[in-house]
KEKESE-659860 format. One record per residue (C-alpha): x negated, z, y. Coordinates in steps of 0.001 Angstrom, whole numbers. Layout:
N
X_Z_Y
...
This chain:
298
63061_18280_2217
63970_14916_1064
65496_16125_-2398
67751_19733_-2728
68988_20437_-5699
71210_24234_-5475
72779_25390_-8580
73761_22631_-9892
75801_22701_-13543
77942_19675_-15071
80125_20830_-18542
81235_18265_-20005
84674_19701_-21661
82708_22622_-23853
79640_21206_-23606
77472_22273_-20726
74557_19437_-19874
73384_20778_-16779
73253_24709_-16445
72632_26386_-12450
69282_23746_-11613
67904_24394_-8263
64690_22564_-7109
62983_21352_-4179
60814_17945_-3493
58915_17095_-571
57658_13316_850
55071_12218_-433
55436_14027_-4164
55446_12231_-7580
57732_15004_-9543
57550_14348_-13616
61172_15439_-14813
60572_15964_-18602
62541_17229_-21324
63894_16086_-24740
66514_13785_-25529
69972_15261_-24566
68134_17956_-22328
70094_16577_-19561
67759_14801_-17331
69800_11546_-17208
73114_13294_-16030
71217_15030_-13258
69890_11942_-12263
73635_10217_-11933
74429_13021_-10009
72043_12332_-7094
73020_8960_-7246
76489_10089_-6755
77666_7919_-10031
79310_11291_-11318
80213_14763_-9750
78971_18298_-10482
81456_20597_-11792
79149_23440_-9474
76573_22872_-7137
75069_21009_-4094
72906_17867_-4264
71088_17157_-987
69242_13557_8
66973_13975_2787
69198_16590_4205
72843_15307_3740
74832_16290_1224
75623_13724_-1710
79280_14687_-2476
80814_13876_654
78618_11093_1789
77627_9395_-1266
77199_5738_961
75481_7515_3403
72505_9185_868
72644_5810_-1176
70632_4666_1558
68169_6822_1421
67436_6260_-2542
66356_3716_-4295
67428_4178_-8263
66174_2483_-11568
68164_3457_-14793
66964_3858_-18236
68773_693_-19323
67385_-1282_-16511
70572_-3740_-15638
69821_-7409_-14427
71534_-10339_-14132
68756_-12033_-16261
70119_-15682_-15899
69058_-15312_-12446
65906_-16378_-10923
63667_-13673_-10154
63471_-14777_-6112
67619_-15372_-6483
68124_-12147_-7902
66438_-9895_-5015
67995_-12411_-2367
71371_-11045_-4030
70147_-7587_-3896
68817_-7943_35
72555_-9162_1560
74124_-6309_-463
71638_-3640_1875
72037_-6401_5193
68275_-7133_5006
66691_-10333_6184
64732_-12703_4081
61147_-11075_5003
62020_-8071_3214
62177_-10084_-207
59109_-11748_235
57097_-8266_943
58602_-6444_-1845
57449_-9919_-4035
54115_-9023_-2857
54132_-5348_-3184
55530_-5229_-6971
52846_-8236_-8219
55980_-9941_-8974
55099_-13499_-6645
53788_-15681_-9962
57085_-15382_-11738
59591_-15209_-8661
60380_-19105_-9545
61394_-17708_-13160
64368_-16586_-14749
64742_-13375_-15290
65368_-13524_-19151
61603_-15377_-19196
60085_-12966_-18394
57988_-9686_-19834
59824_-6576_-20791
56935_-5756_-18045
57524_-7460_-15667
61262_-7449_-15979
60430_-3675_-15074
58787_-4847_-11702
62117_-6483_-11295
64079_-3553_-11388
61322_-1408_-9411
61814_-4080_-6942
65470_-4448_-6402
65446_100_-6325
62525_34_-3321
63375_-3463_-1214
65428_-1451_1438
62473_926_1808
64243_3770_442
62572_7634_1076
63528_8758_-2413
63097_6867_-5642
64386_7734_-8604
62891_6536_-12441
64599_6890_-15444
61960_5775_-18229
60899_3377_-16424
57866_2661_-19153
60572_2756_-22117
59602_-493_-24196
56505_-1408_-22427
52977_-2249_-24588
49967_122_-23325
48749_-3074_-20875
52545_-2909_-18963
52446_987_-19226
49337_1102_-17183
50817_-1558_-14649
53764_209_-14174
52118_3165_-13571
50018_1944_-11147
52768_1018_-8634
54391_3938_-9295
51064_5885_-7630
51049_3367_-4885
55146_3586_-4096
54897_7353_-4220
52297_7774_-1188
54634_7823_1279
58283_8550_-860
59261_11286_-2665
59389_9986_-6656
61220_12112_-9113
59943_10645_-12583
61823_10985_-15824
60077_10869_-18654
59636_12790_-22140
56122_11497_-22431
53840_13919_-21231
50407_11604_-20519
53120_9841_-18588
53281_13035_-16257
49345_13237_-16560
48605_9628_-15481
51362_9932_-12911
52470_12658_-11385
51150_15867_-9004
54042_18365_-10250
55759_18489_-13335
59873_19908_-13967
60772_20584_-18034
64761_21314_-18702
66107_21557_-22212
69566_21729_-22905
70352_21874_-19024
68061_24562_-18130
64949_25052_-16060
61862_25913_-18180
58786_25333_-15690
58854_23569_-12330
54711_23686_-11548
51935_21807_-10080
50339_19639_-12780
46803_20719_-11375
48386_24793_-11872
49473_24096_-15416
46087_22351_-16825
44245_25733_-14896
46185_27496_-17292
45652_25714_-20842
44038_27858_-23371
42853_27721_-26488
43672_27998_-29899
42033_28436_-32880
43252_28715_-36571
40765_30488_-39060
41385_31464_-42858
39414_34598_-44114
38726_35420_-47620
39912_38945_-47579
42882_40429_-45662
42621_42317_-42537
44310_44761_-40793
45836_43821_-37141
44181_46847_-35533
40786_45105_-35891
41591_41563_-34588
43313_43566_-31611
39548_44509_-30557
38792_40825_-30495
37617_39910_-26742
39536_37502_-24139
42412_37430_-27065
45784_36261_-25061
48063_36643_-28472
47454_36307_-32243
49798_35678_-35450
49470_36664_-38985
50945_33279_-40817
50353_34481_-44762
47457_37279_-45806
44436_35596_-44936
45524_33158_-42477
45265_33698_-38792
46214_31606_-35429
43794_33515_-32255
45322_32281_-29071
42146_33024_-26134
42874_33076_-22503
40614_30367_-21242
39323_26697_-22617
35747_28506_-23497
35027_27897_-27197
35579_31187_-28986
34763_30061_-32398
31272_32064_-31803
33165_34921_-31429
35121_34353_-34720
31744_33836_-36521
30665_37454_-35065
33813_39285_-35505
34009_37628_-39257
30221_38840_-39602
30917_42589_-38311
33723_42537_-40545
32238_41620_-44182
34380_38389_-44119
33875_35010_-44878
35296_32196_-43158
37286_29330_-45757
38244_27028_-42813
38489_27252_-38720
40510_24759_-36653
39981_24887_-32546
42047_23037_-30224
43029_23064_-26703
47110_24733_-26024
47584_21228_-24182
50520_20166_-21667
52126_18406_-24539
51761_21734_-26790
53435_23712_-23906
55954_21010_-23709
56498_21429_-27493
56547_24980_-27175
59726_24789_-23717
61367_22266_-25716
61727_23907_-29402
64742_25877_-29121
């Protein structure tokens, strides 16, 4: 398992960001780690790099144990912040030259990772001269040019214009064929475009760790319908395929259904059987950034 996470909590005086995690990823996985601002994705991820301690907890990189051997796993990972930090009066070619003698490599190393992260037009730039975009292929560069088996993104879109988001992501599918990727993010198309498993916290807690393909199997359907009479719960309980329902005010209804099959049909028959007339119907899919919303509210 290249990336162990085991009951992991960090309290911050009274404050507790990260409460009893415990995960799993595999090689070869491109993990979306979503949550809200302040859910406490960021700490966890300064954890595995070893920048701060757990107050409880193990944190394992491909199989050794980050506390004790923080230069040992540092190897193994290759780590992009949120704030991603350059020296940006550097040339770009300069810059990962610097970055290659800290890890001992030798100059072919700078020259492939050039290649691999699109980067070789501007490696004769400064750094400051340079895209918010590409200034992210910088930083993507500099985390993987030791070949690292685990990378680890913190918002690594944050700032970029839709042409630079869909760049980004692109390398980010072709790095994570043969690494394990843990993504942060609290953009869920990010996950979509991205990523084969998905991992929501809030406030330091696990709320779903799940195969993207898993989660979109289970999106259902919603549908919001106004009547012009009242009715009584016992009738809408006979409606068929019904998952859950709500009574907002009188008249006004939310149906949730079980599957992604429009069910307004059976609306129009159950409102027909009934006597009742239908003022307005709204139908919409209980998407991935719906059951985000809903993880995330409280």
């Amino acid at each position: 398992m290249s990336l162990k996470i085991v009951n992991v909590s960090k309290k911050y005086k009274n404050q507790v960001a990260i409460n009893s995690l415990s995960f799993e990823i595999g090689k070869g996985e491109i993990v979306g780690f979503l949550g809200p601002n302040g859910a406490g994705k960021s700490t966890l991820m300064k954890m595995l790099t070893g920048y701060i301690n757990p107050s409880k907890g193990e944190l394992f990189i491909c199989e050794e144990q980050v506390l004790p051997n923080k230069k040992l796993t540092n190897k193994h990972i290759g780590y992009l912040p949120e704030h991603n930090p350059l020296y940006k009066e550097m040339y770009v070619k300069e810059y990962l030259t610097f970055i290659a003698n800290i890890h001992k490599l030798d100059k072919q190393k700078i020259e492939e990772v050039i290649q691999k992260t699109g980067l070789t037009p501007e490696a004769s730039k400064k750094i400051h001269q340079l895209s918010k975009g590409y200034q992210q292929r910088v930083g993507l560069a500099a985390a993987i040019i030791h070949d690292p088996e685990v990378l680890i993104l913190d918002e690594p879109t944050t700032g970029l214009d839709p042409n630079q988001i869909l760049e980004i992501r692109s390398l980010i599918r072709a790095l994570g064929k043969d690494k394990t990727v843990l993504f942060s993010t609290h953009i869920m198309q990010e996950v979509e475009a991205v990523c084969d498993r998905v991992i929501i916290i809030n406030k330091g807690n696990l709320k779903i760790d799940a195969n993207l393909s898993t989660l979109k199997s289970g999106v259902e359907q919603v549908i919001q319908v106004e009547f012009d009479f009242k009715i009584e719960e016992q009738f809408v309980r006979k409606i068929s395929d019904l998952k859950s329902f709500q009574n907002y005010h009188d008249n006004q209804w939310e149906f949730i259904f079980k599957n992604q099959e429009d069910k307004r049909s059976v609306i129009f028959d159950f409102a027909q059987e009934h006597g009742l007339k239908i003022l307005q119907m709204n139908s919409k899919n209980k998407t991935l950034e719906l059951l985000f919303k809903e993880y995330t509210a409280n």
